[in-house]
C-alpha positions in Angstrom: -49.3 -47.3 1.8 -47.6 -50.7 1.2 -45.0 -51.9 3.6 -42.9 -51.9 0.5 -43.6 -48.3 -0.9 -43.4 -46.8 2.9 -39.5 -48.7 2.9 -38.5 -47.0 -0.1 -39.6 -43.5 1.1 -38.1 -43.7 4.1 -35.0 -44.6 3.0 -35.0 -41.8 0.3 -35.7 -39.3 3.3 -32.5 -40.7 5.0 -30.5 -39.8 2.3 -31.6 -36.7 1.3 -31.1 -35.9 4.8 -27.4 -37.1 5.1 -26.8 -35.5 1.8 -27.7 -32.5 2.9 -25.4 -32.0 6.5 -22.6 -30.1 5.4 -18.8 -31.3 6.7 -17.4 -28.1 8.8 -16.1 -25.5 7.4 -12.3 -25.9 7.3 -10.1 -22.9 9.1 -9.7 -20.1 6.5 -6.1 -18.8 6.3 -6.1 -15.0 7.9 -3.1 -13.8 5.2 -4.9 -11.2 2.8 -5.1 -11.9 -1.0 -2.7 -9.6 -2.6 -5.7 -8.2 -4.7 -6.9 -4.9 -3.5 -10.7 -4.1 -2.5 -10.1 -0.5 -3.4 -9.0 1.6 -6.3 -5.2 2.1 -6.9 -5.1 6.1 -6.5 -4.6 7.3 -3.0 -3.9 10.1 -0.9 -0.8 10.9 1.2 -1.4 13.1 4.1 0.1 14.8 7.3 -2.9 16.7 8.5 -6.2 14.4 8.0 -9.0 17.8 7.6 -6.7 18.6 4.8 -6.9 15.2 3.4 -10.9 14.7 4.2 -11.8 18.0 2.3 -9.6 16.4 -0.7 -11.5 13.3 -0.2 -14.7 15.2 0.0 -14.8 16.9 -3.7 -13.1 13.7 -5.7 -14.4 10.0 -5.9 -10.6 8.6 -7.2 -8.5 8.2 -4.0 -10.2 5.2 -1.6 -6.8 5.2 0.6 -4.9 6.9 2.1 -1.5 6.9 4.4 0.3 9.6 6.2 3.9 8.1 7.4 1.9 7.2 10.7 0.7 4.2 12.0 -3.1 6.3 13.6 -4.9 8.1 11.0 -5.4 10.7 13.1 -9.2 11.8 12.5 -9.0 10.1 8.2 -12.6 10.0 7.1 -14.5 7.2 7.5 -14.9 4.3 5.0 -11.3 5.5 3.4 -9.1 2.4 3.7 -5.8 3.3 6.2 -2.5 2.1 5.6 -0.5 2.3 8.2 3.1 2.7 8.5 6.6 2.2 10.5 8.2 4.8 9.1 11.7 4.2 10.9 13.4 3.5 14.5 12.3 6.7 15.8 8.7 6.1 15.5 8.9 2.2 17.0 7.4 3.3 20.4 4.6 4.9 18.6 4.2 2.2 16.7 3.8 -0.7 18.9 1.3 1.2 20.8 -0.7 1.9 17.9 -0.5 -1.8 16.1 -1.0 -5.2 17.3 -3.0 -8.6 16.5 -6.6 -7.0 17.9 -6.1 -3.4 16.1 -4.8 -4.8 13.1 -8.1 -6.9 13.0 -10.3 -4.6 14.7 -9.4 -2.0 12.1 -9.4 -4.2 9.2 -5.9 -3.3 8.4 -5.0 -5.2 5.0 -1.5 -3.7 4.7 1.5 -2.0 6.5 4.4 0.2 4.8 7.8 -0.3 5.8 10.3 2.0 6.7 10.6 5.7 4.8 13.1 6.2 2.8 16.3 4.0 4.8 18.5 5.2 1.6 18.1 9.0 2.5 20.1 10.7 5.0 17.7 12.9 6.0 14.7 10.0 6.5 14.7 6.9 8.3 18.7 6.1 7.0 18.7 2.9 7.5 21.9 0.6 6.5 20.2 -2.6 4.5 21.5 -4.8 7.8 19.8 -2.6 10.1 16.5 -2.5 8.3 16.7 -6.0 7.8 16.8 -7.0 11.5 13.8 -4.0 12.1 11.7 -6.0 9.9 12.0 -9.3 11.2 11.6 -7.7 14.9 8.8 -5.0 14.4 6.9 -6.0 11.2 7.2 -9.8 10.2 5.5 -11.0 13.6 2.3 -9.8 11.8 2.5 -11.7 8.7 0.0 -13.9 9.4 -3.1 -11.4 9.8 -1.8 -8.5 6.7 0.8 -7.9 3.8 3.6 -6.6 4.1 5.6 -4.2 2.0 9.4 -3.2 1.7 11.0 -0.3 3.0 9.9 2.5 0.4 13.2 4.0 -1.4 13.8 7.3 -3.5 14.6 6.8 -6.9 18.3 7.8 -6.7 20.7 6.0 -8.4 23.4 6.5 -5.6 27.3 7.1 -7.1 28.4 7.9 -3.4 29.3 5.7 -0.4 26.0 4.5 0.3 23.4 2.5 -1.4 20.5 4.3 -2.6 17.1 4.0 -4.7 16.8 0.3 -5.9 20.2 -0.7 -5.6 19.4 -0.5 -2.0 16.3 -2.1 -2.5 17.7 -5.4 -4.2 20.4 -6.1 -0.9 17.6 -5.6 1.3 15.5 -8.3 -0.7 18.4 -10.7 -1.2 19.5 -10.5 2.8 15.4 -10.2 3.5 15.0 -13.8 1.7 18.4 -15.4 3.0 17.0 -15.1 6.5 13.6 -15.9 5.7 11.2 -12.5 6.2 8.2 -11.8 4.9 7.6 -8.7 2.2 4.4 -9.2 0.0 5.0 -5.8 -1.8 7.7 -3.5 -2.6 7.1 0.0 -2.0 9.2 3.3 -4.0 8.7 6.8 -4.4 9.8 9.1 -7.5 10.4 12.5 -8.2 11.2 14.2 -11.4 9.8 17.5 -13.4 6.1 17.2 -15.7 8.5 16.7 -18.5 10.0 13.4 -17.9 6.8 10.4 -17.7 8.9 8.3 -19.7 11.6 8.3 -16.5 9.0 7.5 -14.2 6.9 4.8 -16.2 10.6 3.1 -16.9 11.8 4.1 -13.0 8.5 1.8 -12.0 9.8 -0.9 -14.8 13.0 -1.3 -12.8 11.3 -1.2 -9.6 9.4 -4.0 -11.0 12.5 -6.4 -11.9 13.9 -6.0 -8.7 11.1 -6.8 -7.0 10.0 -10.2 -9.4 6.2 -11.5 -8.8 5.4 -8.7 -6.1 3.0 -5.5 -6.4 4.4 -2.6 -6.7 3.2 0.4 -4.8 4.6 4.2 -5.7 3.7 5.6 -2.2 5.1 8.9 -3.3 5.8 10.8 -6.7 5.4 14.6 -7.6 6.9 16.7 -10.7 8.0 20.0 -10.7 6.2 22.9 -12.9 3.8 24.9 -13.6 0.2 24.3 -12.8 -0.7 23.7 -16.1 2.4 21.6 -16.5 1.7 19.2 -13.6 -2.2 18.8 -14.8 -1.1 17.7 -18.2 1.8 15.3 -16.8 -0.9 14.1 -14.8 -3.9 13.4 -17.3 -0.5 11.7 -19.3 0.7 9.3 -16.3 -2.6 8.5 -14.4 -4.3 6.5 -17.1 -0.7 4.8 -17.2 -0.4 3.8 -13.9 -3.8 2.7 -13.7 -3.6 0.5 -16.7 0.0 -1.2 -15.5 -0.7 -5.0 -13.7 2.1 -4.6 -11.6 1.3 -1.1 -10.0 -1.0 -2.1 -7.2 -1.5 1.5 -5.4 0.0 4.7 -6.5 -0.3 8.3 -4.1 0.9 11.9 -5.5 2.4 13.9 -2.8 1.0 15.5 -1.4 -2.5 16.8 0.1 -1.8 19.9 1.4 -1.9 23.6 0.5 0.4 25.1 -2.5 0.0 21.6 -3.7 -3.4 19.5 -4.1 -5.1 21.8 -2.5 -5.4 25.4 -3.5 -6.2 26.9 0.0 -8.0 24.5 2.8 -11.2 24.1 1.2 -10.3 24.3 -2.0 -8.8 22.1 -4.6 -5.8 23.1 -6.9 -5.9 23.0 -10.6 -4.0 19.5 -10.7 -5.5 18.7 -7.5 -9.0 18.4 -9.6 -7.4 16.6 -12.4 -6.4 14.0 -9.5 -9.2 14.0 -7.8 -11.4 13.7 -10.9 -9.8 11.7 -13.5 
């Protein structure tokens, strides 16, 4: 080989080589994408063997949530959401959640407070649930999303705000001090013969909240067996078709509902399960 034609290589191998030693990676942000890894359909719950026989004869529900922030024995590979469900359950909640189990768990999202505009739930005036979120929730909005507080669907009419009117003075004093919600959260309840209330219910919910998911964490309407399975195999392929709904749950998985006994699956509990 030439002196020439040896040059020429070598210099080739240099560059190849440079071209080839990648800059370092630069620091990936730890906030989740808004876009779900799981299917929208999930499961609420109080006592998880309930829930993991549900989960066990239907492939719909991927997630699940039980107004807790432990899952309390929820099979495994069924995403967990957790949840501060109000003041009462802070102590609880701080032991359960914090930077290393929200990332040792893989948490991707936590629910805000239950039902702040119902007397008998968390009851929560906006200010109050306002200042709980910045304190208890919005320190973690760095590592998972965030939703609202979840509120009924009442349209109030006595002294205190309900349903989304609540909802829309919690988001207006939630952006004037700054806090974080990635998702708004609401629950509805009705009878099998009014889907058109719910589906324009979720359209409301959906204007109050503007550019956020919205996730029905709890709906359920009244009737007969074969009532609820046919409002069901009506509003299912509805919700799951809707951009905006992000994650939907019936209420509930227990017995007398979902379930016809403990092992056994109701007639709309199939349909859900199934569908």
């Amino acid at each position: 080989m030439n002196l020439i034609l040896y040059l020429c290589c070598l210099a080739k191998l240099i560059l190849a080589r440079e071209c080839s030693c990648s800059s370092p990676p630069r620091t990936q942000s730890p906030v989740v994408s808004n876009s779900a890894a799981v299917g929208k359909r999930g499961l609420a719950y109080n006592e998880a063997y309930l829930a993991n026989n549900f989960l066990k004869q239907g492939l719909k529900c991927s997630w699940a949530y039980n107004w807790d922030s432990s899952d309390n024995g929820l099979l495994k590979g069924v995403e967990f959401v957790p949840m501060l469900w109000g003041q009462k359950t802070v102590p609880q909640f701080q032991k359960n959640i914090n930077y290393d189990s929200l990332r040792e768990k893989k948490y991707k999202y936590i629910l805000g407070f239950n039902e702040p505009d119902h007397p008998s739930q968390a009851n929560m005036p906006v200010e109050e649930a306002v200042d709980a979120h910045i304190v208890y929730l919005d320190k973690y909005a760095n590592v998972t999303l965030l939703s609202s507080p979840a509120v009924t669907s009442d349209e109030g009419g006595g002294p205190q705000d309900r349903g989304l009117d609540w909802l829309r003075k919690f988001l207006d004093l939630c952006d004037r001090r700054g806090c974080n919600v990635d998702f708004c959260a609401v629950h509805w309840y009705g009878n099998t013969t009014q889907a058109d209330n719910l589906f324009s219910f979720l359209r409301d919910a959906h204007s109050t909240c503007p550019g956020k998911p919205i996730w029905l964490t709890e709906f359920n309407a009244t009737g007969s067996s074969a009532e609820v399975s046919s409002f069901l195999r009506k509003v299912l392929p509805v919700l799951d078709g809707l951009d905006f709904i992000q994650r939907y749950a019936w209420f509930m998985a227990t017995t007398g509902n979902l379930l016809e006994s403990p092992d056994t699956l109701s007639e709309y509990g199939r349909v859900y399960a199934t569908l």
